[in-house]
C-alpha positions in Angstrom: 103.6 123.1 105.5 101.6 119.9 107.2 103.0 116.5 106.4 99.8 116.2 104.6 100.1 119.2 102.4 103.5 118.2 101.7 102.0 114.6 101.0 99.3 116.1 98.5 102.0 118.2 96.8 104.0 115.2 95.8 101.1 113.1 94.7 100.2 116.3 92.2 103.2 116.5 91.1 103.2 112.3 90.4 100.5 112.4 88.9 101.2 115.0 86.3 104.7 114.1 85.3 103.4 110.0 84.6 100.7 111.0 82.5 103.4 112.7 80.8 104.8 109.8 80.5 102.5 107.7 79.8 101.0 109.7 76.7 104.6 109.6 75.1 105.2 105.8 75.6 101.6 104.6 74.3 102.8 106.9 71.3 106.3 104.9 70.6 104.5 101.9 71.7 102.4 102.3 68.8 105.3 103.1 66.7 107.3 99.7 67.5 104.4 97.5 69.0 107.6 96.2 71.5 106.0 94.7 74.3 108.5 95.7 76.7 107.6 99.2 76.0 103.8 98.5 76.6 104.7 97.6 79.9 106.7 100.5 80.6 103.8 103.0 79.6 101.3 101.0 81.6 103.2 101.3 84.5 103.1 105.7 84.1 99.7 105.3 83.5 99.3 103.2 86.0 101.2 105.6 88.3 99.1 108.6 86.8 95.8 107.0 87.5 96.8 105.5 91.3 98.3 109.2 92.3 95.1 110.7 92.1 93.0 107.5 94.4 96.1 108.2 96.2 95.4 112.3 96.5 91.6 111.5 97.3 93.2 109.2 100.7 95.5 111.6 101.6 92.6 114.1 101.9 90.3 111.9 103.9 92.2 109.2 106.0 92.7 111.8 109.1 89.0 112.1 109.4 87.2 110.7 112.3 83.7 108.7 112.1 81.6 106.7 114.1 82.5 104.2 112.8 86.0 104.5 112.8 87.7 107.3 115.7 91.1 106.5 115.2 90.5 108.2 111.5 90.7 106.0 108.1 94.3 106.0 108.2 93.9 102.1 106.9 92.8 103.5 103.5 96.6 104.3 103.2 98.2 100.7 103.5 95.4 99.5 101.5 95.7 101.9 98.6 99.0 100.8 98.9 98.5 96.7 98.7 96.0 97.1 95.5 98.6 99.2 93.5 101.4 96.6 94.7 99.5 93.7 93.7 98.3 95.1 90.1 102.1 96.3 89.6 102.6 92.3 90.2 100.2 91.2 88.3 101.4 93.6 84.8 104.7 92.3 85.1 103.8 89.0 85.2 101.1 89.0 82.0 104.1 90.8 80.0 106.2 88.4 80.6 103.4 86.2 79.5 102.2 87.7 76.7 106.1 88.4 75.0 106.8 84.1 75.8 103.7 83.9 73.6 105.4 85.9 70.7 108.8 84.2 71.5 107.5 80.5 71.2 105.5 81.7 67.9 108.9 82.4 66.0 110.9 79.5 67.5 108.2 76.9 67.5 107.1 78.1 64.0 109.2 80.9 62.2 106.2 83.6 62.6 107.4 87.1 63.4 108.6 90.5 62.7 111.6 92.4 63.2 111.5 94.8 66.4 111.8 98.2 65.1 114.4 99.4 67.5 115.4 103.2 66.3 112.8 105.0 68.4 113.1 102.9 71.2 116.5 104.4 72.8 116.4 108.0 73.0 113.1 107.3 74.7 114.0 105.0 77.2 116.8 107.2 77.9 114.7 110.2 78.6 112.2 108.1 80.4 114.6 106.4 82.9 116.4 109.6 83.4 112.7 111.4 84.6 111.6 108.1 86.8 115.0 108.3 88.8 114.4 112.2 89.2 110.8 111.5 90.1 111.6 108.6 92.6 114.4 110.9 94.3 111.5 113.7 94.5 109.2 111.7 96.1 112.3 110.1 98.6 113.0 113.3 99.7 109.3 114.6 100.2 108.7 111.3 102.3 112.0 112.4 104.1 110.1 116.0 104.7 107.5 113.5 106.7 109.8 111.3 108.9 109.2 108.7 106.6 105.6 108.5 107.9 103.7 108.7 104.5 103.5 105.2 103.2 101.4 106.9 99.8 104.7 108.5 98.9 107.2 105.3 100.2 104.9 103.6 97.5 105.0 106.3 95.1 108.9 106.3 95.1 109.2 102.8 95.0 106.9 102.6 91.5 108.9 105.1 90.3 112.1 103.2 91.0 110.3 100.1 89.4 109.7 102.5 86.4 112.9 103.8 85.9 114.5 99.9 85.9 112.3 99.0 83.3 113.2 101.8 81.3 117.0 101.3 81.6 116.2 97.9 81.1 114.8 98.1 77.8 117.2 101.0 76.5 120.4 98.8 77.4 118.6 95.4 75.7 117.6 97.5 72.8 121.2 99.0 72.1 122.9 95.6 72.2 120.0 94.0 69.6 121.0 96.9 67.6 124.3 96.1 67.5 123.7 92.2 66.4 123.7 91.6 62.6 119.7 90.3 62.0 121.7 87.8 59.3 124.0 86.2 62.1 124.0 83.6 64.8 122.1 86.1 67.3 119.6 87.4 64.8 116.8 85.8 66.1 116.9 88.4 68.6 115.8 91.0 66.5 112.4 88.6 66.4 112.6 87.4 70.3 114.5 90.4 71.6 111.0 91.4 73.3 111.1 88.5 75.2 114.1 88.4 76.6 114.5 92.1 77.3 110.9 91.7 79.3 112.0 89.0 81.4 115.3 90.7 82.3 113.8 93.5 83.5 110.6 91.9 85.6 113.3 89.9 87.2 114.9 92.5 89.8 111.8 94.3 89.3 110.2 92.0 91.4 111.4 92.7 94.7 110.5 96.4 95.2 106.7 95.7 94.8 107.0 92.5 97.4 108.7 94.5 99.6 106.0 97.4 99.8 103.3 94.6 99.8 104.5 93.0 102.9 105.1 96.2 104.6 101.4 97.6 104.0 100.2 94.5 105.2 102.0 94.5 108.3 100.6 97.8 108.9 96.9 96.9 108.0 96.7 94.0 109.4 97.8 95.6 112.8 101.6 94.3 113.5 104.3 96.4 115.3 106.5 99.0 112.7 109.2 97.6 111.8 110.6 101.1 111.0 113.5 101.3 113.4 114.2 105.5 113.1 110.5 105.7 113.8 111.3 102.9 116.9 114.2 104.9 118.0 112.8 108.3 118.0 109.4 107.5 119.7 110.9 105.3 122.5 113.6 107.7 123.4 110.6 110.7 124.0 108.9 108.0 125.9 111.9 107.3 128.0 113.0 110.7 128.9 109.3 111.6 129.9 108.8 108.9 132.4 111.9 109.1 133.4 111.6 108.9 137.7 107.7 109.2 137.4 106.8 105.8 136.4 108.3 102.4 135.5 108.5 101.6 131.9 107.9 97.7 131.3 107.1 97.8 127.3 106.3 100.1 124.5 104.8 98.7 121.6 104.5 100.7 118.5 102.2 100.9 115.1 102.4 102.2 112.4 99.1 102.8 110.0 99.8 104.9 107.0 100.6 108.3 108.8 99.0 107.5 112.2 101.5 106.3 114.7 100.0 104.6 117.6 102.4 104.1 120.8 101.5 101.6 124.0 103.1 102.2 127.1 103.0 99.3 129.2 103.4 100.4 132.7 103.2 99.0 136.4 99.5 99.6 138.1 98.4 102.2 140.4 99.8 105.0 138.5 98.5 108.3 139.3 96.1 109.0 136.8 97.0 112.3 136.7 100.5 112.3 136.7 99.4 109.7 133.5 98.1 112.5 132.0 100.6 115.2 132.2 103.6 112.4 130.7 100.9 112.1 128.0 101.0 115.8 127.2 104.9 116.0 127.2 105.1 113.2 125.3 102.7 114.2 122.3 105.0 117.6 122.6 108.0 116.1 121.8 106.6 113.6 119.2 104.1 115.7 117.0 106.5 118.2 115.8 107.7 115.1 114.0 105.2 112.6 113.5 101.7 115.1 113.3 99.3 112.1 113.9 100.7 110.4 116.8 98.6 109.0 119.9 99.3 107.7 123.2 97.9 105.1 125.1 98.9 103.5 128.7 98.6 100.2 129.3 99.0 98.3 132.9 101.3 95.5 132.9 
């Protein structure tokens, strides 16, 4: 199986188990109207609906055009940097939108009880299938050298996913355990709030993290990816090895299309340039399928 088949296998499988997902938590959602819960649910769907934009890539970003002979590998990254930023910006409008609640009931004593019951056998299931589904998609991106930034996303939303679930099972067991009558009872009103914000908090990162790396590789800058470093400058030393003298090698990384620069000193036999492209290419593709080479004169 290709790295790409293996890429498209994950993505179906995604997709499927966040709709899943997604049907159940509109359907508690609607049960509790907790916000928190909203948020969760939009992030399967979400999920659901960016898997298959991200199955529809995968099946066209090794072509070739006119326009673009390298292949439309870029797609990839930027798939990547929309989903990242619209994760970003649902966290932050939840957080928004349960202050807005919060500052009702403290500001004038308007609001309802959460209606907590439902809320943690679901969470409970929920985070359980986002950590399974993250540790899926890890392991498939493992199967690809860790070349597949669709599925590095993929894993990381389902991380994000499986927080928030935790999150709001944990917050919602403790509000259950407060008397509504007592000194804490106003979080039985306000609970939404705070067990929102908790969660967008570390939630944060994982998204910022992805963005800057996708935008790195779109925007052209070396990998940062230092198995990938390793690897590739290892074939490229044992290959010109007493045939030529290496003076840099510069690598990039877009989506699954490596690119590797081989800085070298002039009047190299274009032949013999040739032949330690070939060798090199062996030894790489079998890990990284879309690699190319190109030689540079220092």
């Amino acid at each position: 199986m290709t790295q790409k088949q293996i890429e498209r296998k994950s993505l179906i499988v995604s997709c499927i188990v966040n709709l899943i997902m997604a049907i159940g938590g509109f359907w508690i959602f609607s049960i509790t109207n907790i916000q928190a819960l909203f948020l969760d649910c939009s992030f399967s769907m979400i999920a659901s609906c960016s898997c298959l934009a991200a199955l529809e890539i995968s099946k066209i970003s090794n072509k070739k055009t006119k326009n673009y002979p390298d292949g439309l590998y870029f797609l990839e990254p930027l798939y990547s940097i929309f989903r990242t930023l619209l994760t970003l910006v649902l966290l932050f409008s939840s957080v928004a939108r349960t202050a807005k609640a919060a500052w009702g009931y403290f500001a004038y004593g308007v609001g309802t009880p959460l209606m907590i019951e439902p809320v943690i056998p679901y969470e409970i299931l929920m985070c359980i299938i986002c950590f399974g589904l993250s540790f899926f998609n890890r392991s498939q991106s493992r199967k690809t050298n860790d070349s597949s930034t669709l599925l590095a996303t993929e894993s990381k939303g389902n991380l994000i996913d499986g927080i928030l679930s935790l999150g709001v099972a944990l917050s919602a067991f403790l509000i259950k355990l407060i008397d509504i009558n007592g000194s804490l009872g106003f979080l039985h009103y306000t609970g939404d709030f705070f067990i929102t914000t908790i969660i967008v908090l570390p939630a944060i990162k994982e998204p910022i993290s992805v963005f800057i790396s996708s935008f790195r590789e779109l925007s052209g800058g070396l990998t940062t990816n230092q198995e990938l470093k390793r690897t590739v400058f290892q074939f490229v030393e044992k290959n010109l090895s007493g045939i030529m003298t290496l003076q840099k090698c510069d690598i990039y990384k877009i989506g699954m299309h490596i690119k590797v620069c081989i800085y070298i000193t002039n009047n190299i036999d274009y032949k013999k340039i040739q032949t330690v492209k070939r060798n090199i290419l062996k030894d790489i593709c079998p890990i990284y399928e879309n690699a190319e080479i190109v030689f540079c004169e220092w």
